[in-house]
C-alpha positions in Angstrom: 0.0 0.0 0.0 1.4 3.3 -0.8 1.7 5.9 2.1 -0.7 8.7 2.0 0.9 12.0 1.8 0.4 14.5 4.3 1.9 17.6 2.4 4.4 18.0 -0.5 7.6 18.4 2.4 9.3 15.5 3.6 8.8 14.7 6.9 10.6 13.3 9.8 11.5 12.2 13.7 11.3 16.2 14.4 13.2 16.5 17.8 15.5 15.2 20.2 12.3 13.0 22.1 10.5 11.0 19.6 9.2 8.6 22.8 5.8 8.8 21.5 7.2 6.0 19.3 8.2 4.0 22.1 5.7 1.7 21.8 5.3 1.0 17.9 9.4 0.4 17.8 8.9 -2.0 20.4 6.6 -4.4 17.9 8.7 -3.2 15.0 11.5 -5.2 17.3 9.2 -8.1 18.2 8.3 -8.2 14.9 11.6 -8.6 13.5 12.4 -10.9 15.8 9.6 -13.3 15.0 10.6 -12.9 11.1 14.5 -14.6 12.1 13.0 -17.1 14.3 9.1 -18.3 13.1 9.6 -20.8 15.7 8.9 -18.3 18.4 12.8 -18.0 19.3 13.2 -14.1 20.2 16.4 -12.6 19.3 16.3 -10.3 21.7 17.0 -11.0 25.4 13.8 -10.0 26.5 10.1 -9.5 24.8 9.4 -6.1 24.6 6.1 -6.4 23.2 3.4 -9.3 23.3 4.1 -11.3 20.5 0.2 -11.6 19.0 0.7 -7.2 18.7 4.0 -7.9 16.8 2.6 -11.2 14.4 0.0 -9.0 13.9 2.3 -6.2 12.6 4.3 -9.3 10.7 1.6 -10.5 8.5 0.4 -6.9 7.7 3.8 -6.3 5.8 2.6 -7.0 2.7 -1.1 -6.7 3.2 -1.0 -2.9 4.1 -1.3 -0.4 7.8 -2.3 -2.3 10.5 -4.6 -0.8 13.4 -1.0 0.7 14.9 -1.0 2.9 12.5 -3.6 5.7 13.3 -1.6 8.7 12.6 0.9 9.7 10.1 3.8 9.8 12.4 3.1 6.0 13.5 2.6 5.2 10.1 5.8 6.5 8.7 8.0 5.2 10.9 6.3 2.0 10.1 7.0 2.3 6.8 10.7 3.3 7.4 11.5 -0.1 9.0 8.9 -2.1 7.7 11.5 -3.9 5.7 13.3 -5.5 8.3 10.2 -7.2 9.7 10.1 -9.3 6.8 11.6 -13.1 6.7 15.6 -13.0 5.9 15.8 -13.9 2.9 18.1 -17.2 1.0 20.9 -14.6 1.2 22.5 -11.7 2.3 20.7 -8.7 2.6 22.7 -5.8 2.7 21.6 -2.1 3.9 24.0 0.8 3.8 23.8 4.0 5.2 26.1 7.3 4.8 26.0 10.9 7.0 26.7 13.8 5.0 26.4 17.2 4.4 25.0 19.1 1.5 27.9 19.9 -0.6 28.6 15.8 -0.6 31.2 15.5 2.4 31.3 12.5 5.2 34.2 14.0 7.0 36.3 17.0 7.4 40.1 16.4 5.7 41.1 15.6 8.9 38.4 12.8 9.3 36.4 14.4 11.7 33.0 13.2 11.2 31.4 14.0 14.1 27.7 15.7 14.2 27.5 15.6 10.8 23.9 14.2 11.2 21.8 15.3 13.8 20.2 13.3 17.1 17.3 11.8 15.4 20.0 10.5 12.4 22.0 9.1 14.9 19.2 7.6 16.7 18.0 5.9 13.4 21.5 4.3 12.9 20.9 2.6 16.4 17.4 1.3 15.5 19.3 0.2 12.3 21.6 -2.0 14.1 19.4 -3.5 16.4 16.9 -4.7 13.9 20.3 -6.5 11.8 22.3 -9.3 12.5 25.4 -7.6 11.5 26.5 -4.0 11.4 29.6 -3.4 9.0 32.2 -0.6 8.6 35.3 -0.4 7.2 39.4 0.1 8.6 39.3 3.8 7.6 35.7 4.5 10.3 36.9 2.4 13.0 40.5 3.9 13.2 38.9 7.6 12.8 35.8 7.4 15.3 36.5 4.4 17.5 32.9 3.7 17.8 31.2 1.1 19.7 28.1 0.2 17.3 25.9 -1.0 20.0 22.1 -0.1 20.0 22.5 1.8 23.5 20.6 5.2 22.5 17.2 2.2 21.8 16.0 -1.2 23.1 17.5 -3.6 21.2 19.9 -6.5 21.1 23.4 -5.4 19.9 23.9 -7.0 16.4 27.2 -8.6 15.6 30.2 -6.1 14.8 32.1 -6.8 11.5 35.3 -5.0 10.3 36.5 -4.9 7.4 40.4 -4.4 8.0 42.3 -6.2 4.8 45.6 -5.3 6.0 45.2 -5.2 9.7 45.9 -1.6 10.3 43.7 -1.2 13.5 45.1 -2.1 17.3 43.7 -4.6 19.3 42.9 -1.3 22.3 40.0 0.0 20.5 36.6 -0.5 21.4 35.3 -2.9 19.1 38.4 -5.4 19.8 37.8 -4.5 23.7 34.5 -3.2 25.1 33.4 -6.9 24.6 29.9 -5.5 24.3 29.1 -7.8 21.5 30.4 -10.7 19.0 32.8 -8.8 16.8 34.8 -10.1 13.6 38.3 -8.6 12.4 38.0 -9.5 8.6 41.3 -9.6 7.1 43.4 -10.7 4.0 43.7 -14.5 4.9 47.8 -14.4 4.0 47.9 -12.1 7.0 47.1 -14.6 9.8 49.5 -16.6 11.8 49.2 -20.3 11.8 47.6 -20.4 15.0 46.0 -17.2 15.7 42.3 -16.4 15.9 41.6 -13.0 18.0 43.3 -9.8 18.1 41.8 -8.5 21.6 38.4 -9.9 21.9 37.3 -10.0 18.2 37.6 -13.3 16.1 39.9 -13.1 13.2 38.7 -14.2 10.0 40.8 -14.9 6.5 39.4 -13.4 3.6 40.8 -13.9 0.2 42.3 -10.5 -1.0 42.1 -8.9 -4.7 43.4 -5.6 -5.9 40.3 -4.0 -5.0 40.1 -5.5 -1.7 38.3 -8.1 -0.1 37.0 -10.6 -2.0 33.1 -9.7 -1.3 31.5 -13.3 -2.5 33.7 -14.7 -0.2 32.6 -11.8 2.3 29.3 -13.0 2.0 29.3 -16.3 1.7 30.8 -16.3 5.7 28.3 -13.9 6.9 25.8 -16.6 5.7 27.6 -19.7 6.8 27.0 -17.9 10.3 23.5 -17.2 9.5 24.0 -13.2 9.9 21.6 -11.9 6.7 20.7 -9.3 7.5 24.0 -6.9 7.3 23.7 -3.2 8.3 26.9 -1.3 6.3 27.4 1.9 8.5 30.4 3.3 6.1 32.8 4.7 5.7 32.1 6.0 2.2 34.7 3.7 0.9 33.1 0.6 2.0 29.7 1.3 1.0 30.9 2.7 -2.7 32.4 -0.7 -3.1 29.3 -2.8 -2.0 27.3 -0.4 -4.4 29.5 -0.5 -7.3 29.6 -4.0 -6.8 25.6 -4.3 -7.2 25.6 -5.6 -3.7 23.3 -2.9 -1.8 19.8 -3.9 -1.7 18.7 -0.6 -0.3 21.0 2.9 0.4 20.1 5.1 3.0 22.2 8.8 2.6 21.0 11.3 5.5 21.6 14.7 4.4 22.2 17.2 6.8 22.2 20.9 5.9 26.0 22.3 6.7 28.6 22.7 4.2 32.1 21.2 4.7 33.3 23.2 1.9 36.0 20.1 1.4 36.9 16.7 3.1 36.2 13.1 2.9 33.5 12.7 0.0 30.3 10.2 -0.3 29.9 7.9 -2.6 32.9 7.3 -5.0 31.7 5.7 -7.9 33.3 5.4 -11.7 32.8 8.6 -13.6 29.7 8.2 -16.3 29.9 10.0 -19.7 26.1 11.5 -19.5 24.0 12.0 -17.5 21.7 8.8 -18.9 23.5 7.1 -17.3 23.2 8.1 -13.8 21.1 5.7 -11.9 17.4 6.8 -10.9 16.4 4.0 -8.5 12.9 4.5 -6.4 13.8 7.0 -3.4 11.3 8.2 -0.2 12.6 10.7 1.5 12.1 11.2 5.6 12.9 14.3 7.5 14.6 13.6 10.7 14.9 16.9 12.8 17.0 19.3 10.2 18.1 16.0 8.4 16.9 14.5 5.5 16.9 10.8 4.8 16.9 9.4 1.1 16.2 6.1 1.4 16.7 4.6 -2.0 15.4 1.1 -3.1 18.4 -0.9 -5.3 18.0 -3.4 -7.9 16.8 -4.2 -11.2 13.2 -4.4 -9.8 13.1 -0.4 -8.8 15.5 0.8 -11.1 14.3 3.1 -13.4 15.2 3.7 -17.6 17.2 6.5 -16.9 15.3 8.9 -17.9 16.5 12.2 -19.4 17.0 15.1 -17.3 13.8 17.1 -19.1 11.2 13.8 -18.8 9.3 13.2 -15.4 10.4 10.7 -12.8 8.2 12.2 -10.4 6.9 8.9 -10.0 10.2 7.0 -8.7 10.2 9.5 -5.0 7.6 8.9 -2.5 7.8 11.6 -0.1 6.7 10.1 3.6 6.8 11.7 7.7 8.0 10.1 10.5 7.4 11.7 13.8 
């Protein structure tokens, strides 16, 4: 069911407090939770919502709103994470996500990426992780934030941590090799592992085949399924997630866009150049406003990808412009 549209603006989590959502995240969770395990298995440690509200949220996926969703707000944040409620499916699914500002920048040239995006942004990224088996970032994010990747800012379970470290650049001190706050793996070139070594810190080492470009990314993949974590959450850097796109990997790319202006840093997306502009890609997009932010959430694949159109016909019909909050 498409969303109704409550004006032509986009519209978001508006402040710091969106706990008036409290209780529809909590059977987004449940929900989730009962789409990994139809057995009745919860992921998370504790039910945070009676599991008839969130099967009933489950089997409305496809089927359209559910009584939940009585206002706009409720019904856009719905359709936000709706997604991850459904069953995993017979592969990897991947997500990725990048913070920038307006003129294209993730980072300062120094790295600093810090409040790029605002509260609600950051608070999305944590409802991100908690409703994936896997959260992913690459050598270059962990060794210039040192971030923890848990789900503390929301109720949730704290997904699995995976780095993506070819060359094994990053000490065993920081957090994710440390806090032992979750399962985290060190993914590295596999000629750069001792005979007998399997941790650096507290995180599990794990050999990946290497080619010029990097990591060999079937190989990646086929691990993160051997360990049944499909649903995979790529938090950056920009690096990283221009690899998995270019690759045809991403099954959906979130950017938040937040309105400063670097002026010059650490860029986006780096893709190769294209002669015209036919043949810039035009996937389906919604866009959600989250406090000054807004989130593009584009839909990847051959399914949603549009013909390219030329810059002077419509494509009106490929963004869907939805609220949350």
């Amino acid at each position: 069911m498409t969303p109704r549209l409550p004006s032509a603006q986009p519209t978001g989590i508006d402040g710091a407090d969106d706990t008036a959502l409290d209780p529809t995240w909590a059977l987004i969770l449940q929900a989730a939770d009962c789409a990994r395990n139809p057995s009745g298995r919860a992921r998370s440690a504790a039910r945070v919502a009676p599991a008839s509200a969130a099967s009933g949220l489950h089997t409305g996926l496809e089927s359209g709103l559910t009584d939940a969703d009585d206002d706009a707000d409720t019904r856009a944040f719905l359709d936000l994470y709706r997604p991850c409620c459904a069953p995993p499916p017979d592969r990897v699914a991947l997500v990725a996500h990048l913070g920038q500002s307006l003129d294209g920048f993730i980072a300062t040239a120094t790295g600093d990426a810090r409040a790029v995006t605002g509260a609600a942004n950051i608070r999305h990224l944590h409802r991100m992780r908690a409703l994936s088996d896997a959260v992913l970032v690459g050598a270059e994010t962990v060794a210039a934030d040192n971030p923890r990747l848990t789900t503390r800012l929301v109720p949730g379970t704290n997904a699995v941590r995976v780095v993506l470290d070819p060359r094994r650049r990053l000490p065993p001190h920081l957090r994710l090799f440390s806090d032992g706050e979750a399962p985290t793996l060190l993914c590295c070139d596999q000629t750069r592992l001792g005979a007998h070594e399997t941790h650096t810190g507290q995180a599990e080492l794990i050999g990946v085949p290497l080619h010029e470009t990097g990591l060999d990314l079937d190989r990646l993949l086929e691990i993160l399924a051997e360990r049944d974590l499909r649903r995979v959450f790529i938090e950056g850097g920009g690096t990283t997630v221009s690899r998995f796109l270019d690759a045809g990997r991403l099954d959906r790319l979130q950017i938040a866009v937040s309105p400063i202006l670097i002026g010059s840093g650490r860029p986006g997306l780096r893709l190769p150049a294209i002669a015209s502009m036919r043949d810039a890609r035009r996937p389906k997009v919604r866009l959600f406003r989250m406090g000054t932010d807004i989130l593009y959430d584009f839909e990847l694949g051959t399914r949603t990808e549009s013909s390219s159109p030329s810059p002077d016909e419509d494509a009106s019909g490929l963004c869907e412009v939805v609220r949350i909050g």
